[in-house]
C-alpha positions in Angstrom: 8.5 16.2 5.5 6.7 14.9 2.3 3.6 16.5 2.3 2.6 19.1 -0.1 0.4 23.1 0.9 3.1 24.0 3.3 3.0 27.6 2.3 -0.9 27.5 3.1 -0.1 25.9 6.0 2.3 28.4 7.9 5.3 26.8 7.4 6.9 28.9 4.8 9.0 32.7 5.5 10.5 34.3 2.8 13.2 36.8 3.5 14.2 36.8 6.8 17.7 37.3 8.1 19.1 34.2 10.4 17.9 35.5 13.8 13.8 35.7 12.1 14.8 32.3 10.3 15.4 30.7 13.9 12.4 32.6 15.8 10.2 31.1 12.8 12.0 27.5 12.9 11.6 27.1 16.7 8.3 28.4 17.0 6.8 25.1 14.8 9.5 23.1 15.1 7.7 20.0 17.2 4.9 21.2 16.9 2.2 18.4 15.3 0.4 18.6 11.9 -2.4 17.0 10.3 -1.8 16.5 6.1 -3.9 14.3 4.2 -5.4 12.3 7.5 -2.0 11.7 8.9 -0.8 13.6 12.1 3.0 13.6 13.1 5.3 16.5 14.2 7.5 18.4 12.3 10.7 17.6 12.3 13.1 19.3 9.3 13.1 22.5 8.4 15.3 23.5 5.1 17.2 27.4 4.7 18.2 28.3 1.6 19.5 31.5 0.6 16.6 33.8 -0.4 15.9 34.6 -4.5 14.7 37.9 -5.2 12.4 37.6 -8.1 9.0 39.1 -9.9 7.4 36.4 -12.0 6.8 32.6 -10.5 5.7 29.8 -13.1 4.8 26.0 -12.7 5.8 22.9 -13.9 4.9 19.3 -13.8 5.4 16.2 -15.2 3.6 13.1 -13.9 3.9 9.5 -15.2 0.7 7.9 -16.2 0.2 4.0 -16.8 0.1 4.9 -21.0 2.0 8.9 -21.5 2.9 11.7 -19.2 1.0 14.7 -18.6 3.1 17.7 -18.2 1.8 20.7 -17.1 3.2 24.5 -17.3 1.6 27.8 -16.1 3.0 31.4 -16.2 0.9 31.7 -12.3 2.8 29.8 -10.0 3.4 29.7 -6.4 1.0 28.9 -3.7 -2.1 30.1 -5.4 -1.8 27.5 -8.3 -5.1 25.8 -7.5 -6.9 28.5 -7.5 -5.1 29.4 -11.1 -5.8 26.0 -12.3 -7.3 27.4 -15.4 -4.8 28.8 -16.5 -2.0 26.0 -16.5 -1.6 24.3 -20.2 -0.9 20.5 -20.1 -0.1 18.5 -23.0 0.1 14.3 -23.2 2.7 13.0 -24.9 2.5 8.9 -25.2 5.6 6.9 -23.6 6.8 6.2 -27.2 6.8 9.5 -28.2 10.0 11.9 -27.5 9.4 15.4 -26.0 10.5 18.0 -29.1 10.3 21.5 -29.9 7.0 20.9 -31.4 5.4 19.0 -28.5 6.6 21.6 -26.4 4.8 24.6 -27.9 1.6 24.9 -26.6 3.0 24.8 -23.6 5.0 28.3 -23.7 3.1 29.8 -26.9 1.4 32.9 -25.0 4.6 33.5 -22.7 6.8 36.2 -24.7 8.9 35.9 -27.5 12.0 36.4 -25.8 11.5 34.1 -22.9 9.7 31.2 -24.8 12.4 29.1 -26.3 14.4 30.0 -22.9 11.6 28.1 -20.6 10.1 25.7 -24.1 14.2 24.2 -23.6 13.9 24.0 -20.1 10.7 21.8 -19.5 12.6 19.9 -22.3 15.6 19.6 -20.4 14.0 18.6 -16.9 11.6 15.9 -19.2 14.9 14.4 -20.2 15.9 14.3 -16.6 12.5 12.8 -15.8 13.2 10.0 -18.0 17.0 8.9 -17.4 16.9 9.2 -13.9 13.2 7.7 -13.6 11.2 10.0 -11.9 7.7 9.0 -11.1 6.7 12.8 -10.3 8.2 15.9 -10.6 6.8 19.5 -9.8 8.4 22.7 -10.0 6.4 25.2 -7.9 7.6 28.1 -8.1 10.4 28.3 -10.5 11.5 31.8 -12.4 14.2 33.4 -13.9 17.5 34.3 -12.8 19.6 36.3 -15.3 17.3 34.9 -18.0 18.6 31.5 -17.1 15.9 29.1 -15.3 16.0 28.4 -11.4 13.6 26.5 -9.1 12.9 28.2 -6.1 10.6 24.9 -4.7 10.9 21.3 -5.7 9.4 18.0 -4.9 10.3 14.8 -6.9 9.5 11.1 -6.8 11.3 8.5 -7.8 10.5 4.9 -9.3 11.9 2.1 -6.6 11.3 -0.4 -9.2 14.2 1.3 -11.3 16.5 0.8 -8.8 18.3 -2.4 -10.4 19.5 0.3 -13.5 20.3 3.6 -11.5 21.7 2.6 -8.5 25.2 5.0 -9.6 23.1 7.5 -11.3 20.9 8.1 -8.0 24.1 7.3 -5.2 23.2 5.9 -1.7 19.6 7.5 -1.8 17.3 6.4 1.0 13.7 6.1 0.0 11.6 7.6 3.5 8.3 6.9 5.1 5.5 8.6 4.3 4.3 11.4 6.4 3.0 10.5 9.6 4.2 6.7 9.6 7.0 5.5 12.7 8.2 2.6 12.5 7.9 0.5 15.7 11.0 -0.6 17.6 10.2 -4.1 16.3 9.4 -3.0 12.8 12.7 -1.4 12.9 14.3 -4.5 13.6 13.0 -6.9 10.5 13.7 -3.6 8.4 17.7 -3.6 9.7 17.6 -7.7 9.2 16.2 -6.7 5.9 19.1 -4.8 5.0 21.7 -7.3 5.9 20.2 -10.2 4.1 19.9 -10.9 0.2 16.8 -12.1 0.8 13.1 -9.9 1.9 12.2 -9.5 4.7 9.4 -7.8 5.7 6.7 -6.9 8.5 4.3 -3.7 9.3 1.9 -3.8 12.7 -1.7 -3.1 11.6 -3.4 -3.7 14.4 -1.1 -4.8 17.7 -4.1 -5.9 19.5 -5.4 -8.0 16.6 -6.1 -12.1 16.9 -4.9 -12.9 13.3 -1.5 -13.3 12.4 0.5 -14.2 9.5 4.1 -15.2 8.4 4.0 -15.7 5.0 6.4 -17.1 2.7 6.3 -14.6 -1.2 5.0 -11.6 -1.7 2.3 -12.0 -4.0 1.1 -14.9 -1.5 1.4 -12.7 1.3 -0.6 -9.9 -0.4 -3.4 -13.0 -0.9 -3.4 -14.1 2.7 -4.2 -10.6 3.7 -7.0 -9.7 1.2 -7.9 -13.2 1.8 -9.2 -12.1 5.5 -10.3 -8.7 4.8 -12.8 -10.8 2.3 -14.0 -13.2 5.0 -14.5 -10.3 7.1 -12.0 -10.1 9.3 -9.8 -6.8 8.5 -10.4 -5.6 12.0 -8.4 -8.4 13.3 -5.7 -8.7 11.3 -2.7 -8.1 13.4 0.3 -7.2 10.4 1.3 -7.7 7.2 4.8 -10.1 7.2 6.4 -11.2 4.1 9.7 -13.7 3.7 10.9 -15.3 0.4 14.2 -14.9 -1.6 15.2 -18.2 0.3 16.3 -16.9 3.7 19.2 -18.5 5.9 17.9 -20.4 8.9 19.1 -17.7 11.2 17.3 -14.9 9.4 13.8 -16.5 9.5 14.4 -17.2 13.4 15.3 -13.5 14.0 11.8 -12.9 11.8 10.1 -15.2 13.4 10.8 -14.3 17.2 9.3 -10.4 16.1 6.7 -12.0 14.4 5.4 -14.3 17.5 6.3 -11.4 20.4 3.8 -9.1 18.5 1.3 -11.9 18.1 1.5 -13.3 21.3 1.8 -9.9 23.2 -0.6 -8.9 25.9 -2.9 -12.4 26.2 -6.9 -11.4 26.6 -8.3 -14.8 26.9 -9.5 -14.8 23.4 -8.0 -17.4 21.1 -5.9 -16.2 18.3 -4.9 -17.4 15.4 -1.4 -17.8 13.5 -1.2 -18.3 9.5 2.0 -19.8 8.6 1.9 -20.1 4.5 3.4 -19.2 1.3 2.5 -20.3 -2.6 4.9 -23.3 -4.2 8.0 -22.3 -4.0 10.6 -22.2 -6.8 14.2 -22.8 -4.7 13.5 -22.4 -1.5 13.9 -24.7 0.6 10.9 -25.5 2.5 12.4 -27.7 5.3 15.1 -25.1 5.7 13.1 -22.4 6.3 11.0 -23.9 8.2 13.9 -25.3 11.0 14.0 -21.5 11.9 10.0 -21.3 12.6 10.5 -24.1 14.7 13.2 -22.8 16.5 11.4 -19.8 17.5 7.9 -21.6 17.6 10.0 -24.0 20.1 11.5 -20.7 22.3 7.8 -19.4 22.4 5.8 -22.5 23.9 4.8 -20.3 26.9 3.6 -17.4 25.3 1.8 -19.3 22.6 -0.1 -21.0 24.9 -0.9 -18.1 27.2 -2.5 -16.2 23.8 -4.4 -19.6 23.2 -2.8 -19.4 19.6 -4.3 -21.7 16.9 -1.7 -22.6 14.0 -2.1 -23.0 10.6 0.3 -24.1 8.5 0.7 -24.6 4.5 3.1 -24.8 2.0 4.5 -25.9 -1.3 8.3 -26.4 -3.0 11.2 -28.4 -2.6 11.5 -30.8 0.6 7.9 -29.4 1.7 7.0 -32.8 2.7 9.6 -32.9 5.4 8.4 -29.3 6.3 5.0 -30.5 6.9 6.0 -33.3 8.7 8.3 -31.3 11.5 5.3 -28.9 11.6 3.1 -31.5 12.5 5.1 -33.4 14.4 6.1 -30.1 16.9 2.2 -29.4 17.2 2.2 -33.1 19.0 5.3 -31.9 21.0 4.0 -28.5 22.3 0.4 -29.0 22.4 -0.3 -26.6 20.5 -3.2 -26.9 17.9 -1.8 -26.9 14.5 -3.0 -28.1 11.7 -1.2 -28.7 8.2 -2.1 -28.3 4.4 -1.2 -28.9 1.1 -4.0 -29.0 -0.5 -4.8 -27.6 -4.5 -1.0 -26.6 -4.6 
């Protein structure tokens, strides 16, 4: 469910035999939660066979911009907060290798006997940690199972950004939405395009009833447009966040762009509104191209653009822009519609 304090929350049993599991299960299962600001149902529940054991310890290891910090306590389990005092955490500098000697302050009051048992274990999972990527990784609780290591709880992120290099090491993983975010039966849609293309496409609702919309072309440029607003003082209106580039086929951006202009042009007030078509200066894609599948859909959309009173804005930069421009312009004279285009300082 990706959200952390689910013991302190009720939604843990320990113990039980399958008919108690299911009493437990069914009486939350459904039911809605509130974690971190976020409300949303709960939806999985995971059985595992049931560990006896007497001690519970911790473990963590976090990557940071410059080391990681990992962390090890012989108090584990739900109370670890509380016992935050007693956890040990070292710092060891991403250049550095995790040895023997690193290790030690870690597991130097746990006893003789069990120290170089757990001191090779958080060396072991560190190595794990490292070839496989991790971002996060927290053991809590873990203990030990005739004397050999076992995590009873686990919770682990993973670097996206790695996933060029692991892609075999990590299989057909899918990376989930955070808790509390469903994606909307259009948002699904650019996120299934997404999947089928080579190129990026991208689009998240912010605010469907908002008067500013954008379709922008790059991701740091669409990242721009939208601070861009928030600065002038407009966050409250922005409508999404919509990203295209890796040079799209004509088709793709027409599927985009019919989502894009249903959302923007949904539920006309009265109230003009106001569509931001724009990107940086491209490096290969072509311009013109892209933009014969805006037009298309701009084209399809007459009615409803001019029943939201939508203003348009258009600019970009890269190969055959010129002729991009010029179709733009020359459509705004066809539909009516006020657009305007740019390229100015690019």
């Amino acid at each position: 469910m990706l959200f952390g304090k689910r013991g302190k929350s009720g939604l843990v049993a320990l113990n039980l035999d399958l008919s108690q599991a299911t009493q437990f299960v069914n009486e939350r299962l459904g039911k809605e939660v509130e974690m971190g600001g976020c409300k949303a149902p709960i939806t999985t529940f995971i059985i595992e066979p049931f560990v006896l054991h007497d001690q519970e310890y911790y473990l963590s290891i976090v990557s940071e911009r410059l080391d990681c910090t990992i962390s090890f306590s012989e108090c584990g389990g739900i109370e670890i907060e509380e016992d935050w005092d007693k956890v040990k955490t070292v710092y060891l500098p991403t250049e550095k290798a995790m040895t023997d000697e690193a290790c030690a302050p870690l597991v130097a009051s746990l006893p003789l006997e069990i120290r170089g048992i757990i001191g090779d274990f958080i060396t072991g999972v560190f190595a794990v940690f490292q070839d496989l990527d991790f971002s996060f990784i927290e053991m809590n609780p873990f203990t030990l199972v005739n004397g050999e290591p076992y995590p009873l709880d686990m919770r682990g992120e993973l670097d996206d950004t790695a996933a060029f290099k692991n892609f075999k090491k990590w299989g057909n993983i899918d990376f989930p939405l955070p808790f509390g975010r469903v994606l909307s039966s259009t948002e699904t849609f650019v996120h299934e395009l997404d999947e089928k293309t080579s190129a990026s496409l991208k689009f998240t609702v912010l605010n469907p009833k908002g008067r500013i919309w954008t379709m922008v072309a790059g991701g740091g440029a669409s990242v721009i447009y939208a601070d861009t607003v928030g600065d002038l003082g407009y966050a409250s209106e922005l409508g999404n966040y919509a990203e295209y580039s890796g040079a799209p086929n004509e088709d793709d951006v027409l599927q985009y762009a019919r989502v894009v202009l249903d959302c923007a042009t949904a539920n006309p007030d009265g109230r003009k509104r106001t569509l931001l078509i724009g990107g940086g200066i491209a490096n290969f894609t072509d311009v013109a191209a892209t933009f014969n599948g805006i037009i298309r859909a701009l084209k399809e959309k007459e009615s409803k653009l001019k029943a939201a009173r939508m203003n348009i804005f258009v600019r970009r930069g890269g190969p055959n822009y010129q002729t991009g421009l010029a179709k733009m312009r020359k459509l705004g004279e066809e539909l009516g519609i006020p657009l305007e285009e740019s390229m100015k300082d690019a």
